[in-house]
C-alpha positions as CSV (number, residue, x, y, z in Angstrom):
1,X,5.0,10.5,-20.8
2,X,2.7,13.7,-21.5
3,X,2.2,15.8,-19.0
4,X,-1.1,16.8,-18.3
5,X,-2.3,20.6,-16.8
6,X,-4.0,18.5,-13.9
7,X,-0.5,16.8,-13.3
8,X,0.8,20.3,-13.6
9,X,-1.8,21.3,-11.0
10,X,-0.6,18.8,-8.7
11,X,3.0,19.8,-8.3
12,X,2.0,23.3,-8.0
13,X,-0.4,22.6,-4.8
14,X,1.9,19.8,-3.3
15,X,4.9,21.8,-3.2
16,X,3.4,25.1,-1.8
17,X,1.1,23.1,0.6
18,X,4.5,21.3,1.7
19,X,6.6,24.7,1.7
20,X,3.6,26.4,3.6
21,X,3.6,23.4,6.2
22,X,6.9,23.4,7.0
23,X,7.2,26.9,7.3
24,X,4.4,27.1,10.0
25,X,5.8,23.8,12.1
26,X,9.3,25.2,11.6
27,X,8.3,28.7,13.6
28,X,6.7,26.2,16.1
29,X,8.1,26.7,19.8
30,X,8.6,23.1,21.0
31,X,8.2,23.6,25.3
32,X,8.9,19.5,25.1
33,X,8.8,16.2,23.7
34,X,6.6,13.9,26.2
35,X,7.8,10.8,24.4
36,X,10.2,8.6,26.2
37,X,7.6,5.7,25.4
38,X,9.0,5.3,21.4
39,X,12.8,5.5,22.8
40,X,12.8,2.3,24.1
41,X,11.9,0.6,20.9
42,X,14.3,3.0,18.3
43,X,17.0,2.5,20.5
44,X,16.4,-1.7,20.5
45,X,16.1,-1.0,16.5
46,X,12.9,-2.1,16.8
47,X,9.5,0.1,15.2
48,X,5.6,0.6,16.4
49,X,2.8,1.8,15.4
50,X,1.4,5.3,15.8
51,X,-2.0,5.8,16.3
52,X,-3.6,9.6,16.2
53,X,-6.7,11.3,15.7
54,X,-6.6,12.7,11.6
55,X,-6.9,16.4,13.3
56,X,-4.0,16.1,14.9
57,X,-1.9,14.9,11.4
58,X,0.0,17.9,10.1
59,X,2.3,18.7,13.0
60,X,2.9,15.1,13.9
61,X,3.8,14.8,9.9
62,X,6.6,17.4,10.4
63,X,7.5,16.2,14.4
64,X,8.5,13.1,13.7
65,X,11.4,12.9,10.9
66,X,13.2,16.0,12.4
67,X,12.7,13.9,16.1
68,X,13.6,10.7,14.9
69,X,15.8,11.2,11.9
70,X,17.3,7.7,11.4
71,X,13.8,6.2,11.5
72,X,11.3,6.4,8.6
73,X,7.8,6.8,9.1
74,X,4.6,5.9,6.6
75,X,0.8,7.5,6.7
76,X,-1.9,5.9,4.8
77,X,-3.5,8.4,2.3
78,X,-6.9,7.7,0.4
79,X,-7.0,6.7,-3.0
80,X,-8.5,10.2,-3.9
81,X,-6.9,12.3,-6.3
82,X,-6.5,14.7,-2.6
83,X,-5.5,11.9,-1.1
84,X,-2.5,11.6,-3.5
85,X,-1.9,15.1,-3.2
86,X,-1.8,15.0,0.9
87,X,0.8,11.9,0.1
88,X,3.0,13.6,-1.8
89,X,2.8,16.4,0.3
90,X,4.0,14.3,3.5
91,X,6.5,12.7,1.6
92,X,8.2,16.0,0.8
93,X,8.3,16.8,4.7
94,X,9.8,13.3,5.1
95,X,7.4,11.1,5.9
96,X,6.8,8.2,2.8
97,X,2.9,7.2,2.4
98,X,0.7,4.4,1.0
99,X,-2.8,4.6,-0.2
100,X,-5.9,2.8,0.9
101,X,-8.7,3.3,3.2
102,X,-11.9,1.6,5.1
103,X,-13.7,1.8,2.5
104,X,-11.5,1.3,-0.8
105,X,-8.3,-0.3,-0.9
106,X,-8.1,-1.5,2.5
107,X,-6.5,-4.7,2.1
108,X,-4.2,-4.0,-0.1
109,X,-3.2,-0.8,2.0
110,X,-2.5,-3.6,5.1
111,X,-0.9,-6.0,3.5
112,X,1.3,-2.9,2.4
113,X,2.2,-1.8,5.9
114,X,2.7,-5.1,7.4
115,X,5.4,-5.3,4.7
116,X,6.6,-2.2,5.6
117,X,6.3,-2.8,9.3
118,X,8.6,-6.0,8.8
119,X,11.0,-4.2,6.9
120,X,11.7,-2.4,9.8
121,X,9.9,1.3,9.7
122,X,7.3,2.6,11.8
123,X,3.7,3.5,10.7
124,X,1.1,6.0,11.5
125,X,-2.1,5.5,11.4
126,X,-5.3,7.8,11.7
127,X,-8.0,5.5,13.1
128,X,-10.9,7.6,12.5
129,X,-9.6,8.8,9.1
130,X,-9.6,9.7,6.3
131,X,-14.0,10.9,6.6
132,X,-14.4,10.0,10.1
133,X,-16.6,10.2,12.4
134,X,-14.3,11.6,14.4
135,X,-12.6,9.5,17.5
136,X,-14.1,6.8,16.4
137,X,-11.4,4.2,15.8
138,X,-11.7,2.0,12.8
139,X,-10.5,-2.0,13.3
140,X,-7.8,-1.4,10.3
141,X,-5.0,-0.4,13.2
142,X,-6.5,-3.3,15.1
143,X,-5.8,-5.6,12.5
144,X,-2.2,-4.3,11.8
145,X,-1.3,-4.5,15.2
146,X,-2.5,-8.0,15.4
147,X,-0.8,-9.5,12.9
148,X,2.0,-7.7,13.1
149,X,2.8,-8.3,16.7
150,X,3.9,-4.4,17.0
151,X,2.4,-2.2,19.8
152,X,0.6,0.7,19.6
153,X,1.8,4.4,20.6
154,X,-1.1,6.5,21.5
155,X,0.2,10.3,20.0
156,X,-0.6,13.5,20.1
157,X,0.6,17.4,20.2
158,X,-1.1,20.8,22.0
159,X,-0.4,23.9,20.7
160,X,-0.8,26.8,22.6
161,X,-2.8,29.0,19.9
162,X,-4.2,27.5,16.5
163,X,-7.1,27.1,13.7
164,X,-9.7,24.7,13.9
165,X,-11.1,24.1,10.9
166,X,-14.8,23.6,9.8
167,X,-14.3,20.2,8.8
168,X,-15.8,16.7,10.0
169,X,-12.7,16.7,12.4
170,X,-12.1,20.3,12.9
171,X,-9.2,19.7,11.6
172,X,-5.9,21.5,13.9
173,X,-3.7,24.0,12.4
174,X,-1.1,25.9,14.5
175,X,-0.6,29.3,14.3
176,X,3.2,30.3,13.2
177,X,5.4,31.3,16.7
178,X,2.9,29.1,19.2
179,X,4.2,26.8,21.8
180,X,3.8,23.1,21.1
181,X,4.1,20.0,23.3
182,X,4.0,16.7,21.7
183,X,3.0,13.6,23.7
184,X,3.3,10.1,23.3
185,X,1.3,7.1,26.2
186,X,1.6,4.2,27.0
187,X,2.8,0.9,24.6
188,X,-0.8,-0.8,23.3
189,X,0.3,-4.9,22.8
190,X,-2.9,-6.8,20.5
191,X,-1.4,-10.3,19.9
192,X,-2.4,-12.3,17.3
193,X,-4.4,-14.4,19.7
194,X,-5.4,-11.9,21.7
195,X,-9.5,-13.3,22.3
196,X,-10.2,-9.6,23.3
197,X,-13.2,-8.3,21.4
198,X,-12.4,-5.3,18.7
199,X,-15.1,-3.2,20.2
200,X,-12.6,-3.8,23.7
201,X,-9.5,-3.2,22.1
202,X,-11.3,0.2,20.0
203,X,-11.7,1.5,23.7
204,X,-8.2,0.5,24.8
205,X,-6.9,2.9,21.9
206,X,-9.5,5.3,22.0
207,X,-8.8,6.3,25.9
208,X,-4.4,5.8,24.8
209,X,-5.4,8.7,22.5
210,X,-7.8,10.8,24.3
211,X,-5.7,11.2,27.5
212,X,-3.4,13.3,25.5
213,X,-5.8,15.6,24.0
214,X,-6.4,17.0,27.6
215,X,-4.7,20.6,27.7
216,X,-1.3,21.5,29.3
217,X,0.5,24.0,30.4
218,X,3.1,25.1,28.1
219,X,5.1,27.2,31.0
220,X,6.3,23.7,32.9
C-alpha cells in the first residue's frame, strides 16, 4: 500500500490534535459528575443513547471513557476527509466512530449504530451536527431511538472559563486548569410505536439538552 503525503498529513494532525486534546481535558478540574441517570443502565449492562449539542463534543469525547471505562462509546463523523480526521482523532482518546451524516450516508450510518447499539455499546449522537444550524435537532437520533428501543440521555458539561469559537456552533473549547461539571437529565423513551409527531419528540430532546446548558456554580 503506498503511502501518500496526504495520508502522511493525516497522522501528523490526528495525533497532535488528539495529544493537544487530551492534554487540555486532562488539566480540567472536575467540581462533579451530575450523571447518576447513565448508572442505572451500565450497572443493568444495559447501553443508551447520548444526545449533545456538536459544541459541546470535545470534552464529552474525553469525559466519557476515563468515567465509564468498561463501556465503549461511538460518535458519528461525516464522510469528509475532516470528518475522518475528527474520527480518528476520537478514537485515539477512546471513543470508536462511524461515518455518515443527514445529508450523505445517513442510512448506512444508522443501520451502523443500531448494530452497534445491539451489540451492546452506547452511542453519541450530535443532533444538530455535523453543519447545523445549531440546536436544532435532526430526526436521525429520533429514528435510532425508535427502532432501537434505547432511551435517550440528554448531556452536557460547563466549564468555568473557555474559547468559543467563530464557527456555525461556536464551537466550546476549555481553557487548560478550569473547573468542569458534566451533566447528564433525565431518560428520553421513543418506542417504535410511539404515534408522537417528530417535530414533538425534536422538542422533547431539545429542552433534555438545553436545561443543562444553563450555568452553575462550580463552588457547590
Amino acid at each position: 500500500m503506498k503511502i501518500t503525503w496526504a495520508d502522511i498529513k493525516d497522522i501528523i494532525i490526528i495525533n497532535f490534535a488528539s495529544f493537544i486534546i487530551y492534554l487540555i481535558c486532562k488539566t480540567q478540574r472536575v467540581v462533579r459528575y451530575d450523571d447518576e441517570s447513565v448508572r442505572p443502565f451500565y450497572e443493568k449492562g444495559e447501553n443508551v443513547i447520548f444526545a449533545l449539542w456538536h459544541r459541546r463534543l470535545l470534552y464529552l469525547t474525553f469525559y466519557h471513557p476515563r468515567r465509564f471505562p468498561e463501556k465503549k462509546v461511538c460518535v458519528i463523523a461525516s464522510q469528509s476527509r475532516d470528518g475522518t480526521r475528527i474520527g480518528k482523532t476520537a478514537k485515539k482518546l477512546g471513543v470508536n466512530f462511524v461515518q455518515g451524516s443527514s445529508s450523505k450516508g445517513g442510512a448506512k450510518a444508522l443501520k451502523e449504530l443500531l448494530r452497534i447499539l445491539k451489540k451492546g455499546d452506547s452511542v453519541a449522537i450530535t443532533p444538530d451536527g455535523p453543519r447545523g444550524p445549531f440546536g436544532v435537532v435532526q430526526k436521525g437520533v429520533i429514528s435510532l431511538a425508535k427502532l432501537s428501543g434505547r432511551p435517550i440521555i440528554p448531556i452536557s458539561y460547563q466549564v468555568s472559563k473557555a474559547i468559543k469559537l467563530k464557527t456555525w456552533d461556536r464551537f466550546v473549547i476549555p481553557i487548560p486548569f478550569s473547573r468542569v461539571i458534566v451533566k447528564t437529565g433525565e431518560p428520553i423513551f421513543l418506542s417504535r410505536d410511539d404515534e408522537k409527531e417528530d417535530s414533538h419528540c425534536e422538542n422533547i430532546i431539545k429542552k433534555g439538552i438545553d436545561a443543562l446548558e444553563v450555568d452553575v456554580d462550580y463552588h457547590s
